[in-house]
LUMKOL-230887 format. One record per atom (N, C-alpha, C): residue in one letter; x, y, z; residue number from 1. Coordinates in steps of 0.001 Angstrom, whole numbers. Example, Ala and Ser with C-alpha at 12.3 -4.5 7.8 and 13.67 -1.06 7.14 Angstrom:
<pts>
[A,[13190,-5690,7800],1],
[A,[12300,-4500,7800],1],
[A,[13200,-3300,7800],1],
[S,[12850,-2250,7080],2],
[S,[13670,-1060,7140],2],
[S,[12900,30,7870],2],
</pts>
This chain:
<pts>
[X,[135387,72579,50823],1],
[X,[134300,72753,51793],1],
[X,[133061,73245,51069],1],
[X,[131571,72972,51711],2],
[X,[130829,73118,50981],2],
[X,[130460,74259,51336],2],
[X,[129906,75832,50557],3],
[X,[129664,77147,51320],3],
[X,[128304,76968,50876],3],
[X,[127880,77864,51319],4],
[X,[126573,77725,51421],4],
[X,[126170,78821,49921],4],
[X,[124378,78624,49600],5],
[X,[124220,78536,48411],5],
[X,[124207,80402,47657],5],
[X,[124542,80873,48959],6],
[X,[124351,82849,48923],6],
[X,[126267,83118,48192],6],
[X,[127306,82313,48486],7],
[X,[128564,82096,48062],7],
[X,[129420,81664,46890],7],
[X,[127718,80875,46605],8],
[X,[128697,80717,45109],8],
[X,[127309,79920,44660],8],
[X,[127424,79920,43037],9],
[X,[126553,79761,42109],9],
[X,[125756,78546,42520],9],
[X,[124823,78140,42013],10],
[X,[123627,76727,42194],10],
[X,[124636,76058,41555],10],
[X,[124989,74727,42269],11],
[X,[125583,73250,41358],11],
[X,[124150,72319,40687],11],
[X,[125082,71325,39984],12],
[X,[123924,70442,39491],12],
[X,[123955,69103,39734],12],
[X,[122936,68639,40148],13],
[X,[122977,67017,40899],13],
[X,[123187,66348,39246],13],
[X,[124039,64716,39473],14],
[X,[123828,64704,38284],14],
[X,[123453,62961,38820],14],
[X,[122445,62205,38181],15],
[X,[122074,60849,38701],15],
[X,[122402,60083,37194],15],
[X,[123238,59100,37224],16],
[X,[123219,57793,36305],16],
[X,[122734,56681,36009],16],
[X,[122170,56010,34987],17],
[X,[121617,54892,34950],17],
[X,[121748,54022,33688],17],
[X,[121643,52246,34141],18],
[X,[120659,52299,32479],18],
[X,[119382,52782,31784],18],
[X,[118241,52581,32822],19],
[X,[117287,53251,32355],19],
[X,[116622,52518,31321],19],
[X,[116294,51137,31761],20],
[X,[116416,50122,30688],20],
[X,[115041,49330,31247],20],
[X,[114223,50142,31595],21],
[X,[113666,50924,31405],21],
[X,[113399,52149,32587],21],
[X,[113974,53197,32153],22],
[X,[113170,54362,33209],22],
[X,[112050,53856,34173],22],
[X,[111831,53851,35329],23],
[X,[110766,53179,36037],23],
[X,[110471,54072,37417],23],
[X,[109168,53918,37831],24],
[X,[108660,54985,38883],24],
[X,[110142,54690,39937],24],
[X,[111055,54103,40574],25],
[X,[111487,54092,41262],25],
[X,[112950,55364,40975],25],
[X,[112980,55356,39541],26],
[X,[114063,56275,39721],26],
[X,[113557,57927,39608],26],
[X,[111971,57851,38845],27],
[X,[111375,59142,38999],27],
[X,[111477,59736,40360],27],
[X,[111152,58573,41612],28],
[X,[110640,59271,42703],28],
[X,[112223,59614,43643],28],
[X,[113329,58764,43020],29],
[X,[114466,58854,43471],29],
[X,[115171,60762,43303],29],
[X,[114555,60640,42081],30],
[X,[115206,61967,41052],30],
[X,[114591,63299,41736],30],
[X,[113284,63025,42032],31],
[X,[112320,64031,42690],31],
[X,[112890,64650,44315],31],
[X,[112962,62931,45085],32],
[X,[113228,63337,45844],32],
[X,[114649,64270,46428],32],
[X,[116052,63601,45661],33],
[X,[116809,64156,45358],33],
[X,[117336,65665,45205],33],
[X,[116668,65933,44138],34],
[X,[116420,67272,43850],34],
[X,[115690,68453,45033],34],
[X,[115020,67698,46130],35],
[X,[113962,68511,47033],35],
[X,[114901,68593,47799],35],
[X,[115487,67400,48515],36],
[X,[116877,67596,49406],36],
[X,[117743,68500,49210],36],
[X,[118375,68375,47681],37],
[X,[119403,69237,47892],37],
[X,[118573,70833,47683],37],
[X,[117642,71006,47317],38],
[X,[117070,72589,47550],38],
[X,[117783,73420,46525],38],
[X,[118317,75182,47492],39],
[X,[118840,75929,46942],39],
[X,[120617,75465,46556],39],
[X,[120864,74265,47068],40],
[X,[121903,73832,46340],40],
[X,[122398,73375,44934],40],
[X,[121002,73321,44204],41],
[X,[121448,72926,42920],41],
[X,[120544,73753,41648],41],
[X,[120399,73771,41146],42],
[X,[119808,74538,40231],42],
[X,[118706,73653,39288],42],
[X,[119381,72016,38715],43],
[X,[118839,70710,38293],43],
[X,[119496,69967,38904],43],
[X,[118145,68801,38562],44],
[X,[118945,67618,38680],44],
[X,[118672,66548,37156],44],
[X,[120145,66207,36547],45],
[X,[120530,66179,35430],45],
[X,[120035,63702,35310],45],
[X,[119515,63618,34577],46],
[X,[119738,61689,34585],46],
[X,[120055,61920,33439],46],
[X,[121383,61045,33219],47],
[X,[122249,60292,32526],47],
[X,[121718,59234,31844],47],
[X,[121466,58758,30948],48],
[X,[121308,57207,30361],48],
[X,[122646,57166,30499],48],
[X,[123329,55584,30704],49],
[X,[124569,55156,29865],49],
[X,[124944,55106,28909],49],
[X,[125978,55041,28177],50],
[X,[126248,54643,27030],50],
[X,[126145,53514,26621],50],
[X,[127712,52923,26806],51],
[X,[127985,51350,27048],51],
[X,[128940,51201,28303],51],
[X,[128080,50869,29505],52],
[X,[128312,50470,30735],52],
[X,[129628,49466,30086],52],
[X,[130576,49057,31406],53],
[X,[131970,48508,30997],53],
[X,[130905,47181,31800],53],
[X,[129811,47188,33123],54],
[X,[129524,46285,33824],54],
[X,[127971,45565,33491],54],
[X,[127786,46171,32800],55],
[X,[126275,45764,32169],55],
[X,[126525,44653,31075],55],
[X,[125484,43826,30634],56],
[X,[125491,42683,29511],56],
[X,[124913,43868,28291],56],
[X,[125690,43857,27396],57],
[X,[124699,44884,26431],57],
[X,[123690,43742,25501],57],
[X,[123820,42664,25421],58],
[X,[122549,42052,24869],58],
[X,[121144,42590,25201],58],
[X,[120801,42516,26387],59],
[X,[120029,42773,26898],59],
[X,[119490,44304,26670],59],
[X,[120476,45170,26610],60],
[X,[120275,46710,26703],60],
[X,[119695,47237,25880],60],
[X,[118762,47865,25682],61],
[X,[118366,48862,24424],61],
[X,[119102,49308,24128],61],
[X,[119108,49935,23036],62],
[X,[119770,51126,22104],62],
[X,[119304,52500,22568],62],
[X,[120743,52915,22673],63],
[X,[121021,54208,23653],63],
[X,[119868,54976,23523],63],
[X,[119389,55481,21726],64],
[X,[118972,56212,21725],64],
[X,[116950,56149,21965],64],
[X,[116910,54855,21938],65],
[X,[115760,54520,22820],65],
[X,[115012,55085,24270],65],
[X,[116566,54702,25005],66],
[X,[116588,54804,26264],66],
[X,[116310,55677,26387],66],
[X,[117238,56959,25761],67],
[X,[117318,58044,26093],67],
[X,[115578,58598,25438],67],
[X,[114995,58466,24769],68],
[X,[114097,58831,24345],68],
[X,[112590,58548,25963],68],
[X,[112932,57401,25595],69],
[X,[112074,57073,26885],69],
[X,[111976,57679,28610],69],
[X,[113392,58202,28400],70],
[X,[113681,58789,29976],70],
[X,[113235,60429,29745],70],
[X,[113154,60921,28672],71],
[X,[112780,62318,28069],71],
[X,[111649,62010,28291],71],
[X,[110362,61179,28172],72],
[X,[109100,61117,28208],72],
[X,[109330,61032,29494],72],
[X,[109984,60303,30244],73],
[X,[109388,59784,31529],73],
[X,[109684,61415,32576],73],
[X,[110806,62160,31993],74],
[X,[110495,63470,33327],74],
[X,[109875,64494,32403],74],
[X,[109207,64320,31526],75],
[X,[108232,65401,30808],75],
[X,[107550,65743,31953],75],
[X,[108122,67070,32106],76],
[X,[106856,67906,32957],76],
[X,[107157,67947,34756],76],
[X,[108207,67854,34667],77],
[X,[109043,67412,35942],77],
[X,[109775,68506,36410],77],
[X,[109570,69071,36853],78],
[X,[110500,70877,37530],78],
[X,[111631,70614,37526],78],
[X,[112794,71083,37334],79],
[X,[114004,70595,38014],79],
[X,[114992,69613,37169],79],
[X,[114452,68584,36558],80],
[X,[114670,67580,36033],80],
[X,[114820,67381,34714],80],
[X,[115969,67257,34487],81],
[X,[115977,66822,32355],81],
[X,[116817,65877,32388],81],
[X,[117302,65355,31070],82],
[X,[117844,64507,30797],82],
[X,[119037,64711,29827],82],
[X,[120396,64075,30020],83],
[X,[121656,64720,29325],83],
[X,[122062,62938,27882],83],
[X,[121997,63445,27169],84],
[X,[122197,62137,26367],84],
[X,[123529,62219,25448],84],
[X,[124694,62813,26365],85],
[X,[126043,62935,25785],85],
[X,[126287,61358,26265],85],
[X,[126505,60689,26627],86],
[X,[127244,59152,27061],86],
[X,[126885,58852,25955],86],
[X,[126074,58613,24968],87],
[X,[125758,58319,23737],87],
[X,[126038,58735,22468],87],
[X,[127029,60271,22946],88],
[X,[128029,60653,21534],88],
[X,[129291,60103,21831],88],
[X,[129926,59178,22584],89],
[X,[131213,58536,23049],89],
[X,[131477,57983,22323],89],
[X,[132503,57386,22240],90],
[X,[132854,55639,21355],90],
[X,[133187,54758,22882],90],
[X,[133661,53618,22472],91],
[X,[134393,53244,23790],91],
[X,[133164,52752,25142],91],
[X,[133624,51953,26236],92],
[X,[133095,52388,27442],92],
[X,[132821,53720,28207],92],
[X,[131765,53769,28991],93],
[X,[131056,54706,29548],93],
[X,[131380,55417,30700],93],
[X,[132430,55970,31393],94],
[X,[133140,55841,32660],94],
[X,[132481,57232,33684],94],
[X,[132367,56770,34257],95],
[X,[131907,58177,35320],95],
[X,[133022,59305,35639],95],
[X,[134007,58924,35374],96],
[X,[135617,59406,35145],96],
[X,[135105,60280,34305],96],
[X,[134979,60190,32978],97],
[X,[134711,60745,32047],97],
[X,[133495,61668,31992],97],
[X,[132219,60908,32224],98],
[X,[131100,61954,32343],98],
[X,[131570,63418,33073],98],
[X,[131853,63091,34908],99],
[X,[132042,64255,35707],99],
[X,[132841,65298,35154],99],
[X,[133791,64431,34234],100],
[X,[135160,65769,34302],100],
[X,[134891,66154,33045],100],
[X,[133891,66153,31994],101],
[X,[133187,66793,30675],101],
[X,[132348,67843,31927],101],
[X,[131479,67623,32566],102],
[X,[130643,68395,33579],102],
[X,[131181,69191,34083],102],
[X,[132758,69100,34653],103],
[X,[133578,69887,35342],103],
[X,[134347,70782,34757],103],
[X,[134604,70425,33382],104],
[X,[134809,71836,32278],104],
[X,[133669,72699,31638],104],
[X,[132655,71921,31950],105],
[X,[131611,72643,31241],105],
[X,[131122,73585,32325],105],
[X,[131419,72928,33763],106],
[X,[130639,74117,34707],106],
[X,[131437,74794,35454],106],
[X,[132382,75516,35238],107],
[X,[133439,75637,36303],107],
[X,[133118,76835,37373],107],
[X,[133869,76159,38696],108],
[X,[133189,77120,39884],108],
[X,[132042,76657,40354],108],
[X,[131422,75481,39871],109],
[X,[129874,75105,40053],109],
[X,[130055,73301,40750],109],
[X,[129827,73322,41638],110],
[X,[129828,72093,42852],110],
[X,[128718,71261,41694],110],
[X,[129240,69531,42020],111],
[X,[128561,68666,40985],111],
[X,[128189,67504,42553],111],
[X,[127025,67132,42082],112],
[X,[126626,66009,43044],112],
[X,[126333,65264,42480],112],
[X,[126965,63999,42700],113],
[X,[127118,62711,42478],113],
[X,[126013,61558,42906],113],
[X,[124755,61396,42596],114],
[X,[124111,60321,43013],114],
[X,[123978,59149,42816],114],
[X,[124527,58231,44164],115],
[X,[124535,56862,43866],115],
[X,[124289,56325,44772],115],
[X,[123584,55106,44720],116],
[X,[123263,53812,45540],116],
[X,[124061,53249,46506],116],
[X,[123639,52677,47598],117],
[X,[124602,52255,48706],117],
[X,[125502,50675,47821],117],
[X,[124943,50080,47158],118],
[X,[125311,49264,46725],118],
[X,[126564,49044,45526],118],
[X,[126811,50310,44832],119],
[X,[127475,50422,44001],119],
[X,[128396,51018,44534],119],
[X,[128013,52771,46040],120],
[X,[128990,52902,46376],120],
[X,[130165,52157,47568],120],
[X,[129492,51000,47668],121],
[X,[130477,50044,48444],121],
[X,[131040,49760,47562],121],
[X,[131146,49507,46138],122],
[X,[131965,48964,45213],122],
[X,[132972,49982,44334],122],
[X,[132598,50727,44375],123],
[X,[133256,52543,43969],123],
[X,[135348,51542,43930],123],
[X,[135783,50646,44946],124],
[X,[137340,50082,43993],124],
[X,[136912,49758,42998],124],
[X,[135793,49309,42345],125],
[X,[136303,48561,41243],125],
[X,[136193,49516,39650],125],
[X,[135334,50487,40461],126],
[X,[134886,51738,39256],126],
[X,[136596,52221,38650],126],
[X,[136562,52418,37391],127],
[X,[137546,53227,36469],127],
[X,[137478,54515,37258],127],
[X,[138983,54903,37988],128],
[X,[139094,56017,38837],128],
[X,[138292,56385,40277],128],
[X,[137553,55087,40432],129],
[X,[136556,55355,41304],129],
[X,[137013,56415,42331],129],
[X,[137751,56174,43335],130],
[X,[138055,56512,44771],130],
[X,[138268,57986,44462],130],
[X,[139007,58472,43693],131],
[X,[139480,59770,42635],131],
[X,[138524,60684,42569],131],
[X,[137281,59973,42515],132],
[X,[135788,60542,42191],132],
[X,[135691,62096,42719],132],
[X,[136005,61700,43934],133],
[X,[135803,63158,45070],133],
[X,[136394,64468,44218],133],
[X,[137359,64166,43522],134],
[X,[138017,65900,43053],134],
[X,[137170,66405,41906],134],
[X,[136367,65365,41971],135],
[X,[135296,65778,40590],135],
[X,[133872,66362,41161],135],
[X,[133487,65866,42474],136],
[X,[132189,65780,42762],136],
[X,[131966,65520,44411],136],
[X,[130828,66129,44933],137],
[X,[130463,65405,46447],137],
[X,[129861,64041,45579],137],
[X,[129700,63278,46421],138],
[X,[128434,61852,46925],138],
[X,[127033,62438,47210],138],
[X,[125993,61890,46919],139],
[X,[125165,62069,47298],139],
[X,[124551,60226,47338],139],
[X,[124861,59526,48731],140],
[X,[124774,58360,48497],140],
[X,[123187,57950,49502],140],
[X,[122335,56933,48466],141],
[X,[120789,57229,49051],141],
[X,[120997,55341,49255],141],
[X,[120683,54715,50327],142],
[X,[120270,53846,50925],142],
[X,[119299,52971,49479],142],
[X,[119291,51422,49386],143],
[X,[118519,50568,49062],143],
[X,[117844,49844,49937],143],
[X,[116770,49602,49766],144],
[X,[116059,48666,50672],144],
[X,[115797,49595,52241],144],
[X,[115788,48937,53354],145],
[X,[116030,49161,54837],145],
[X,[117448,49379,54971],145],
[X,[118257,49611,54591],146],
[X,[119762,49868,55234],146],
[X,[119830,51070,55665],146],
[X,[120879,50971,57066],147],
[X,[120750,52278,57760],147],
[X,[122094,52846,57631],147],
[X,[122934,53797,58065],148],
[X,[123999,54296,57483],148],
[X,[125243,53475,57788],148],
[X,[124869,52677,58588],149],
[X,[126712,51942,58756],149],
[X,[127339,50868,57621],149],
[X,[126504,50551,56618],150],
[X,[127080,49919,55701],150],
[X,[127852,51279,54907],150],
[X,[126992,52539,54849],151],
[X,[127960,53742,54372],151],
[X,[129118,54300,55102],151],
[X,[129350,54506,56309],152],
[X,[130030,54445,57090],152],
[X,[131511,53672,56787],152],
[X,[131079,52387,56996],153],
[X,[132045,51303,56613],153],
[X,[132647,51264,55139],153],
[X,[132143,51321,53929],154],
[X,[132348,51585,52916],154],
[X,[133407,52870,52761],154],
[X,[132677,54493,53436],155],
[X,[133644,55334,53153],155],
[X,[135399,55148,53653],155],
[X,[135325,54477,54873],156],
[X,[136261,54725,56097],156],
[X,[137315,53406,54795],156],
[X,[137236,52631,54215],157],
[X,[137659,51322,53505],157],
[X,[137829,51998,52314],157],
[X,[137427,52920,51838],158],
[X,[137503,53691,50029],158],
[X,[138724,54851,50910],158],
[X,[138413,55563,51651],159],
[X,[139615,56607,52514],159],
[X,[139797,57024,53472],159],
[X,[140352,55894,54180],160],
[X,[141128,55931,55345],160],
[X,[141173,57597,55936],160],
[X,[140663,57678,56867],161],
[X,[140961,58431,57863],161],
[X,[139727,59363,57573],161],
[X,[138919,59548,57285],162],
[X,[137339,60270,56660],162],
[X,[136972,60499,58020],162],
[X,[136061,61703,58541],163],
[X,[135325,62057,59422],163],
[X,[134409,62570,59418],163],
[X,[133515,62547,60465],164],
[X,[132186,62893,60395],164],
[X,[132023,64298,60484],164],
[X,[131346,65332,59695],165],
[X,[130953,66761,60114],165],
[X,[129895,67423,59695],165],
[X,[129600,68545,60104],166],
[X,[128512,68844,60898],166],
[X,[127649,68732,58827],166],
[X,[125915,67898,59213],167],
[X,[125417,67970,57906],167],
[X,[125308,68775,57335],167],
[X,[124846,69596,55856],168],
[X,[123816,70078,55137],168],
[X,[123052,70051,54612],168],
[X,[123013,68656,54137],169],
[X,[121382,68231,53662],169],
[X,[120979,67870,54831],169],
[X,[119400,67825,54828],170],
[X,[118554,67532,56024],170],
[X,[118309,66297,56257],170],
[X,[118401,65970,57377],171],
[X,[118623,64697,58093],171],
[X,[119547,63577,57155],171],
[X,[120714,63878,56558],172],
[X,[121706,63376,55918],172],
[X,[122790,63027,57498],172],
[X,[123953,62393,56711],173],
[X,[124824,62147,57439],173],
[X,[126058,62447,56510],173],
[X,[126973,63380,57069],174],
[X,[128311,64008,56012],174],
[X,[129508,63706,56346],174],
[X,[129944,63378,55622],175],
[X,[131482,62897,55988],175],
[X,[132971,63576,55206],175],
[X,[133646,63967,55816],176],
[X,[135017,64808,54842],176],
[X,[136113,64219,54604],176],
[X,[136954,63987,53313],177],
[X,[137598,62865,53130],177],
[X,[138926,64120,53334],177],
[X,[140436,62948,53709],178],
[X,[141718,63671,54546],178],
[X,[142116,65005,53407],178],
[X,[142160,64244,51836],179],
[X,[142185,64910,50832],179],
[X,[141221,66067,50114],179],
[X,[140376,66772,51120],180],
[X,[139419,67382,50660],180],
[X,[138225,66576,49855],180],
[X,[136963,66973,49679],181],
[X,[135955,66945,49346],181],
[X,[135020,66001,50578],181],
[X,[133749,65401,50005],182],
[X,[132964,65243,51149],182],
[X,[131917,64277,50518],182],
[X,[131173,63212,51106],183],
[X,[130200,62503,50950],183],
[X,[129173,62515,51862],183],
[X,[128057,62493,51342],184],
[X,[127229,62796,51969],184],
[X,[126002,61328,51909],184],
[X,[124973,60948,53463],185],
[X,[124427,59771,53048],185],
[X,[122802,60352,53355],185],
[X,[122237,60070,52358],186],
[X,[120949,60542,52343],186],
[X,[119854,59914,52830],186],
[X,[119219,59208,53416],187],
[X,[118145,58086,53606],187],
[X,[116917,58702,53211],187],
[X,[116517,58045,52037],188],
[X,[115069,58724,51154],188],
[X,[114379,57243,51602],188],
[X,[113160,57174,51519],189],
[X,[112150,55911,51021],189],
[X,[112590,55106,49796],189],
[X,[112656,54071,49460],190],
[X,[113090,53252,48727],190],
[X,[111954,53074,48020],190],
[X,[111910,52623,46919],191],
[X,[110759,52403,46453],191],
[X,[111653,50522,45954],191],
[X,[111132,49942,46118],192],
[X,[111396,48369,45498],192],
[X,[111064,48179,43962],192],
[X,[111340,48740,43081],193],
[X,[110798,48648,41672],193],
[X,[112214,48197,40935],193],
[X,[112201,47037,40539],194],
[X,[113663,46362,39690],194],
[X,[113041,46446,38506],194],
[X,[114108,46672,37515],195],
[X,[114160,47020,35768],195],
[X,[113855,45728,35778],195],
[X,[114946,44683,35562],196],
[X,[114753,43602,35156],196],
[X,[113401,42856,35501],196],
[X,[112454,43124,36662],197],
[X,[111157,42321,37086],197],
[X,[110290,42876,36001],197],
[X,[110797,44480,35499],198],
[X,[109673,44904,34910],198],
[X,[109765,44330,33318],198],
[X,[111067,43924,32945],199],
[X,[111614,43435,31497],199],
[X,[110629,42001,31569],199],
[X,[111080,41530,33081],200],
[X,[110351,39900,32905],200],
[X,[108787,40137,32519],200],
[X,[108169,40936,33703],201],
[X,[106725,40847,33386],201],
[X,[106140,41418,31885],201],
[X,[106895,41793,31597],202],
[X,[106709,42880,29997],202],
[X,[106898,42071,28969],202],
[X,[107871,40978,28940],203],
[X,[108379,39926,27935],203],
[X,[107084,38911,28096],203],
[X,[106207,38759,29136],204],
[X,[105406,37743,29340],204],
[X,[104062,38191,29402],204],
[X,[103669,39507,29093],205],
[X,[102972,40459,28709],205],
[X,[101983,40343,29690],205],
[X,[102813,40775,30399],206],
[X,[102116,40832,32417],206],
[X,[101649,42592,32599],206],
[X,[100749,42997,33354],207],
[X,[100779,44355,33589],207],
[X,[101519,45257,34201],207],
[X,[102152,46009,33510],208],
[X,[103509,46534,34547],208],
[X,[102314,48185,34105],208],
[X,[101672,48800,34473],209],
[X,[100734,49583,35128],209],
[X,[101489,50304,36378],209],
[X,[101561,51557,36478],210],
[X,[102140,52090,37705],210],
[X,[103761,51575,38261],210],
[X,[104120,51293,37330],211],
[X,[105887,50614,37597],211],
[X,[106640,51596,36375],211],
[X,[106469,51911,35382],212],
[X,[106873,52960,34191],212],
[X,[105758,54037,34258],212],
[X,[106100,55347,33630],213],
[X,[104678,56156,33645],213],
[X,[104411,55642,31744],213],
[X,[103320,55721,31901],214],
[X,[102316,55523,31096],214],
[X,[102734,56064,29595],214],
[X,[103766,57064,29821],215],
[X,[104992,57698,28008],215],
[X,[105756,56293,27608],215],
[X,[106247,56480,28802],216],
[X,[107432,54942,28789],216],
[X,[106453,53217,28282],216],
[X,[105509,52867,28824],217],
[X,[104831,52075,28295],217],
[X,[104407,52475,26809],217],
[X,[103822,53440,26380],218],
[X,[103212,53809,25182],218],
[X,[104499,53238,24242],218],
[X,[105388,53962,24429],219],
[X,[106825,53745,23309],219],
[X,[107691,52316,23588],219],
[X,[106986,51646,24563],220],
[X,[107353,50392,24663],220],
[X,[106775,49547,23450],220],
[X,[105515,50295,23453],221],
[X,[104272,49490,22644],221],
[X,[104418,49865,21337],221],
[X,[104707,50970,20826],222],
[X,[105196,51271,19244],222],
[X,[106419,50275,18989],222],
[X,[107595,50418,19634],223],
[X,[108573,49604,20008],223],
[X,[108876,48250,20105],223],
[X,[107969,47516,20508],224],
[X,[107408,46170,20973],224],
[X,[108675,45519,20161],224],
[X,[108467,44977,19093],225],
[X,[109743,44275,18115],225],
[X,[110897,44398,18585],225],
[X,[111611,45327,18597],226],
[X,[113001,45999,18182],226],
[X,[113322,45512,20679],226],
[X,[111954,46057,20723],227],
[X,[112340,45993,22430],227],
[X,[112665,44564,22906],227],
[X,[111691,43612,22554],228],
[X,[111661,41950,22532],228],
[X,[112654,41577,22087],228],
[X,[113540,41937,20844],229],
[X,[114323,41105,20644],229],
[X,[115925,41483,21633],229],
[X,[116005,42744,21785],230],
[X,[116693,42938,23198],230],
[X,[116754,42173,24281],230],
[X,[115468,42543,24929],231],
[X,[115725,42077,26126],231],
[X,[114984,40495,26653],231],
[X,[114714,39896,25193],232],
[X,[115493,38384,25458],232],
[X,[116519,37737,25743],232],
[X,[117527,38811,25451],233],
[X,[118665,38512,25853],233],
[X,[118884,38316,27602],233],
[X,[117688,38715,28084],234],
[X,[118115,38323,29939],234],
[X,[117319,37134,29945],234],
[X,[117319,35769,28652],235],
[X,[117020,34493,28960],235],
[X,[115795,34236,29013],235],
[X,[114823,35096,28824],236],
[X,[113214,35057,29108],236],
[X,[112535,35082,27411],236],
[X,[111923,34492,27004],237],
[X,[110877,34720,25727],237],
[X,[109524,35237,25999],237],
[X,[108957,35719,24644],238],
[X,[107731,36409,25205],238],
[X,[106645,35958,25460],238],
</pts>
């Protein structure tokens, strides 16, 4: 059960990505995030991947790129840093793995899980997915216009017999699974900003202006070479 934040220590939101490139949509995701959960968390932590098991790595930068670029991009950001352990791993990248490094490292300290309505409808196919809960709440935020019954439907299909109770984030919707722990569905503003539109317009040396902050472009541009020959790999030349 979740107690409230006078009961036990600040947890830490923790959000995952490729980050391929960091882009205003996950800044404002991360921001908002972090405001929701309040005196519940202390940070909120973004992940680069390592090597995603579901991603094409042709395409992908090199970890330590990424990770460089997502350090510029929350420079100066309250709340917000960036963790670039998925990148001391060998192997695939598993969220299995991230949480429960997090869960020895913080013990006694509640971990929130942020993810997309889209991935968490897919949470069977994740390594340990369904499992997730003994590691972490959900903190699951809507894409596009979707309203909560695609989350709804998703939880009740991942564990049978889940119910609705009373929220704690504000204007969220919370749900408690039979086995203990809890998901929670957030509806933030979406922002429509896709990595890959911004890879296309960038490979074709289109203005992507106000879609990355202006760190993330700069080190695109030192970068330029090493970045191009990457992410040709999603079929586009420059």
């Amino acid at each position: 059960m979740l107690d409230s934040p006078e009961q036990r220590p600040p947890g830490r939101a923790l959000l995952g990505g490729s980050f391929n490139p960091p882009h205003i949509g996950h800044l404002r995701l991360a921001i908002e995030v972090r405001e929701a959960l309040g005196e519940l968390v202390d940070s909120l932590v973004l992940i680069p991947c390592g090597n995603p098991p579901h991603k094409r790595a042709d395409s992908l930068l090199p970890f330590a790129l990424r990770a460089e670029m997502t350090r510029a991009a929350v420079r100066g950001l309250p709340g917000i840093s960036v963790s670039e352990e998925e990148g001391e791993r060998q192997g695939y990248s598993y969220t299995w793995d991230t949480l429960s490094r997090y869960r020895e490292r913080l013990p006694g300290r509640e971990l929130y899980f942020v993810i997309g309505t889209p991935d968490f409808a897919l949470l069977h196919t994740w390594h340990r997915g369904p499992e997730l809960p003994k590691l972490c709440q959900f903190v699951v935020v809507a894409r596009g216009e979707q309203t909560e019954e695609p989350f709804v439907e998703a939880a009740r299909r991942l564990w049978p017999g889940v119910r609705g109770v009373a929220p704690v984030l504000p204007d969220s919707l919370c749900m408690e699974l039979p086995g203990g722990g809890r998901v929670h569905y957030l509806p933030l503003p979406w922002l429509a900003v896709s990595a890959s539109r911004i890879r296309e317009r960038w490979l074709r040396q289109r203005n992507v202006d106000f879609l990355i902050p202006r760190a993330v472009d700069e080190l695109l541009r030192v970068r330029h070479a090493e970045v191009a020959e990457h992410w040709k790999g999603d079929g586009m030349s420059c």
